[in-house]
C-alpha positions as CSV (number, residue, x, y, z in Angstrom):
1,X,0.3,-0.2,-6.6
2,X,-3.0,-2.3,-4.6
3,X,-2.1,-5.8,-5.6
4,X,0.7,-7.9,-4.6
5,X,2.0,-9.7,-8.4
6,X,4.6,-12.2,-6.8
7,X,2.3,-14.9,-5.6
8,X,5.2,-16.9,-3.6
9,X,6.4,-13.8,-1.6
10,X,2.2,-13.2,-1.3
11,X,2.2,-16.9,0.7
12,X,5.6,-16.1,2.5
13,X,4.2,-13.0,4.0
14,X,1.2,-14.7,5.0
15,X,3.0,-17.2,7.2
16,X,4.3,-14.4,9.7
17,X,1.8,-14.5,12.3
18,X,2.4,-11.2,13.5
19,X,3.4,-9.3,10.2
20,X,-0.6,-7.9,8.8
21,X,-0.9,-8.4,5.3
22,X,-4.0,-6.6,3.7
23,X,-4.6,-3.9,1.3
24,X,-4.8,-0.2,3.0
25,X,-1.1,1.0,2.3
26,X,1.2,2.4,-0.3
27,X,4.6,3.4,-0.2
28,X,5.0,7.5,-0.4
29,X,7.5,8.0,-3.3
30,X,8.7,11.1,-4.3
31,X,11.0,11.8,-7.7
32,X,11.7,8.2,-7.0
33,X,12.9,8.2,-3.4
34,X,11.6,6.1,-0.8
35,X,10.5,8.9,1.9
36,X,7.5,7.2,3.8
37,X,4.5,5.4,3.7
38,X,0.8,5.3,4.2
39,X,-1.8,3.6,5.5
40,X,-6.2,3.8,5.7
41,X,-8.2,1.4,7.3
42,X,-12.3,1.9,8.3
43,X,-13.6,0.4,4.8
44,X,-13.5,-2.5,2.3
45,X,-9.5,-3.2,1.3
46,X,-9.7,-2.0,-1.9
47,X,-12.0,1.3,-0.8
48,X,-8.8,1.7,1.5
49,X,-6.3,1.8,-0.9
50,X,-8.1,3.7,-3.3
51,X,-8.3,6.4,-0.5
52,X,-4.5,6.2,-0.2
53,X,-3.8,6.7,-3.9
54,X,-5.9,9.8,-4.1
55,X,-4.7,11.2,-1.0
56,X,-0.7,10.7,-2.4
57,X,-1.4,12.4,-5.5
58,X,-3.5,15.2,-4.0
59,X,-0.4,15.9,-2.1
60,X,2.1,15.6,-5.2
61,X,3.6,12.4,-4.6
62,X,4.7,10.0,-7.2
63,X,1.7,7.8,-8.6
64,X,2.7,4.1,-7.1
């Protein structure tokens, strides 16, 4: 998943002042479901969500 591709919602969510919007997270799908998410911080954003796309398909989830 990683990088936002719409770049008009990209500026809409960065005008909420108290909604974060960097990379670090990844929506957990599983046989196309919805069921969770995911989230890593402590390193550069993109270290992040590479951390969270290995960890989600260690575990078997669908690739985002």
């Amino acid at each position: 998943m990683g990088r936002m591709q719409d770049p008009a919602l990209a500026g809409g969510l960065a005008s909420r002042t108290k909604l974060p919007a960097w990379e670090g997270g990844q929506p957990i799908r599983l046989n196309g479901a919805l069921v969770g998410g995911m989230g890593v911080s402590g390193a550069s954003g993109h270290q992040d969500s590479d951390c969270v796309a290995v960890a989600l398909a260690t575990l078997g989830f669908d690739p985002a």
